[in-house]
C-alpha positions as CSV (number, residue, x, y, z in Angstrom):
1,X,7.5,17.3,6.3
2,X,3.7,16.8,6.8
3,X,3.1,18.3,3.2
4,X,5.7,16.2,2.0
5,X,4.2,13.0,3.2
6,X,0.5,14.1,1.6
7,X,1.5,14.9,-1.2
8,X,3.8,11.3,-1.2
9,X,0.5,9.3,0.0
10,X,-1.2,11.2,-3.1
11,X,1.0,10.2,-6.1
12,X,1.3,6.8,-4.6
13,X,-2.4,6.4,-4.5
14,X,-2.9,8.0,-8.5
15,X,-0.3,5.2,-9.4
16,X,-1.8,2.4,-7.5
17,X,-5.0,3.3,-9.3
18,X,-3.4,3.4,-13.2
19,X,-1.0,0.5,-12.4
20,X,-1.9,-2.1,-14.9
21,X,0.3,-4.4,-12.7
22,X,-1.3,-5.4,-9.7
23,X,1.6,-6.3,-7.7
24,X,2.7,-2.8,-8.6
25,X,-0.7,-1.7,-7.2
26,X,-0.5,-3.5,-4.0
27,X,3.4,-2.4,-3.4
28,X,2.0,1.4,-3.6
29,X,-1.0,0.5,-1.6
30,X,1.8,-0.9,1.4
31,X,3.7,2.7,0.6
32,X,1.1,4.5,1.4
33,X,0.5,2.4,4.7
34,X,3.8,3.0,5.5
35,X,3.8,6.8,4.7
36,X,0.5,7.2,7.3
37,X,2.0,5.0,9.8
38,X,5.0,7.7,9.4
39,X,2.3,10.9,9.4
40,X,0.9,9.5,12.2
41,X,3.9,9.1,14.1
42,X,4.6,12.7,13.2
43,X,1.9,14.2,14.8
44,X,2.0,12.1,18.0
45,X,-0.5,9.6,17.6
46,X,2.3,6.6,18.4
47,X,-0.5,4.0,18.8
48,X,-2.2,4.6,15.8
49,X,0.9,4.6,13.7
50,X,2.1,1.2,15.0
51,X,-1.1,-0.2,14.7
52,X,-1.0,1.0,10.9
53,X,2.8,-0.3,10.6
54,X,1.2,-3.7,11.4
55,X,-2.0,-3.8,9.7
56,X,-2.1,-2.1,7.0
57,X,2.0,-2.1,5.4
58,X,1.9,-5.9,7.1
59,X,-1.0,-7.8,7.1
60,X,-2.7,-6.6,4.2
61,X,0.5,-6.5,2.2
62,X,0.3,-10.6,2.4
63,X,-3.1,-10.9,2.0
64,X,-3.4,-9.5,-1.1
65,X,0.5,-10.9,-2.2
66,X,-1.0,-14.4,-1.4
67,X,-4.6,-13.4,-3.3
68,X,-2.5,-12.3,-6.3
69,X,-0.5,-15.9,-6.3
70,X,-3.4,-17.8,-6.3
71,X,-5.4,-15.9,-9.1
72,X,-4.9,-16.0,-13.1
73,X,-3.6,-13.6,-15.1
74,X,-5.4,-12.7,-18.3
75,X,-2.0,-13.3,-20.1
76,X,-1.2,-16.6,-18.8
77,X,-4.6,-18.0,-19.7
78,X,-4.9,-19.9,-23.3
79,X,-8.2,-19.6,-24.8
């Protein structure tokens, strides 16, 4: 299961790179979050892994949703 999850977290992180959408990007980067929060749990760190949950699949999630909202796209601009 552990090599499941790494390899998981590692094709998730090559397609958040290459994503040329970057709401794509940022749903990959919460994946991966997620999937550490789930390795954590696995190898009995239960405090770290809820603390990850939170943080890093919540918190930054909307952050960067909200900082994507409120930016320009190079398509919608007319020059």
């Amino acid at each position: 299961m552990t090599i499941l999850l790494l390899t998981l977290i590692i094709l998730l992180a090559v397609f958040a790179l290459f994503s040329s959408d970057l709401l794509h990007g940022v749903v990959a980067m919460s994946a991966i979050s997620l999937s550490c929060a789930i390795l954590f749990y696995i190898l009995e760190a239960p405090d770290v892994a809820i603390t990850e949950a939170a943080v890093g699949a919540g918190v930054s999630t909307v952050i960067f949703v909200w900082a994507l909202r409120h930016s320009q796209r190079k398509e919608d601009r007319h020059e």
